[in-house]
N, C-alpha and C positions, 0 to 999 in steps of 0.2 A: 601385718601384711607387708610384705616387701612390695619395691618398686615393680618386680618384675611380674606381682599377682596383678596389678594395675593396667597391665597393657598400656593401650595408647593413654589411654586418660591422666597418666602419670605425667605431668609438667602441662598440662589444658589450665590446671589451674579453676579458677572461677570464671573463665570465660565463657562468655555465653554464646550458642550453637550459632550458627549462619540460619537465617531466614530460608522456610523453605516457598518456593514458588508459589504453594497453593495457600502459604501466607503472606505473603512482600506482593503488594500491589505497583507493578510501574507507575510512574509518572506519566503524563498525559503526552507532556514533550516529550517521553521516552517512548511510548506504544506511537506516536506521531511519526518520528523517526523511521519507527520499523516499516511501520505501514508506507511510508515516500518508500523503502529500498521493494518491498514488496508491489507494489505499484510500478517502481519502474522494471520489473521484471512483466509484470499482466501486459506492458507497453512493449517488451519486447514481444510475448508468445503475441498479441494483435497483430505486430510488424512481422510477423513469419506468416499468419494468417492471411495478410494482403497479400505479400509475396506471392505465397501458394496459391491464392486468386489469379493477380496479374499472370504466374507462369501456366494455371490450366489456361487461362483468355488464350493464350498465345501457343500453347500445345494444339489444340482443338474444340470441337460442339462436345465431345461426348467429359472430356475434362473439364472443361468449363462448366458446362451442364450439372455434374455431382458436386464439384464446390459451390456454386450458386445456390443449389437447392440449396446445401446446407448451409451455409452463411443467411439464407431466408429464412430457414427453415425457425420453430419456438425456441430449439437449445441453440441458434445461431445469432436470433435474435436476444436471448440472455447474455450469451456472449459480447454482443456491442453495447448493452448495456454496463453490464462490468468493464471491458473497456472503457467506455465514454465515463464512468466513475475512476478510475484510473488514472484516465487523461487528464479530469478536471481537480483531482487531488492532485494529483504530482504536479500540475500547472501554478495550482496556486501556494502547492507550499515550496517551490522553487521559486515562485516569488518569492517568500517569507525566508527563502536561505540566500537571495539576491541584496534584499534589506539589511540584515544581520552579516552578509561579508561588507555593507558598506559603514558597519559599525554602528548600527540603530537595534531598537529593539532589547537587550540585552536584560535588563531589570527582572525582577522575577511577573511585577504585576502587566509590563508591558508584552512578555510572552505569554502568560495566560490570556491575555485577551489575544493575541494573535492565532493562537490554537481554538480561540472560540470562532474569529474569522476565515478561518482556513474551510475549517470542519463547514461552517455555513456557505461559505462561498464554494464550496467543492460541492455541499450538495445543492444549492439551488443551479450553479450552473450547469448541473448532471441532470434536473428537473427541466430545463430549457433545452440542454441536449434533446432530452430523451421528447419532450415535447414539438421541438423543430421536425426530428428525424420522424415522429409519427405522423404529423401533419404535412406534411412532404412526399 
């Protein structure tokens, strides 16, 4: 066989394939990451959410009126939910990226535990959240 029956595979060598996705598992600080970038986008759609509150308030009754139901409403209340999980992950692992600019943290066993703090501290204070705002 010539080089050219070969196709690409000619000069691959014995290299072995790239990992496909639905085999290579991220790392925990790497799906952590993504999720702070995704979080701080749920904080912006909430921050357009309030706006669009504050400007029906200040249009009029019949504006204000259809955003409020819906911001009350069961999928308005899922919504602050998810926000307020949002709020309290990107809070605390913007702490964990406040620590690490000031040069701590860095070891591998001292960021696994910080991604176990994060993760807990994000959801019990989403628990306290969500517990104030029903009790309220």
């Amino acid at each position: 066989m010539s080089g050219s029956e070969h196709g690409a595979a000619v000069g691959r060598g014995a290299r072995p394939l790239s990992p496909h996705l639905q085999v290579y598992r991220l790392p925990l600080t790497a799906v952590m990451s993504i999720l702070h970038r995704v979080t701080g986008c749920a904080l912006m759609g909430g921050g357009v959410a309030l706006v669009w509150w504050l400007v029906a308030a200040a249009t009029g009754a019949g504006a204000f009126g259809f955003v409020n139901w819906l911001l009350t409403s069961w999928i308005g209340g899922l919504g602050m939910i998810v926000f307020g999980a949002a709020l309290m992950y990107h809070l605390c692992n913007g702490i964990r990226h406040l620590v690490w600019d000031a040069g701590f943290g860095y070891e591998k066993p001292e960021v696994a535990a910080s991604n176990k703090v994060v993760l807990g501290a994000a959801a019990a204070l989403t628990v306290v959240l969500c517990l104030y705002a029903w009790l309220t």
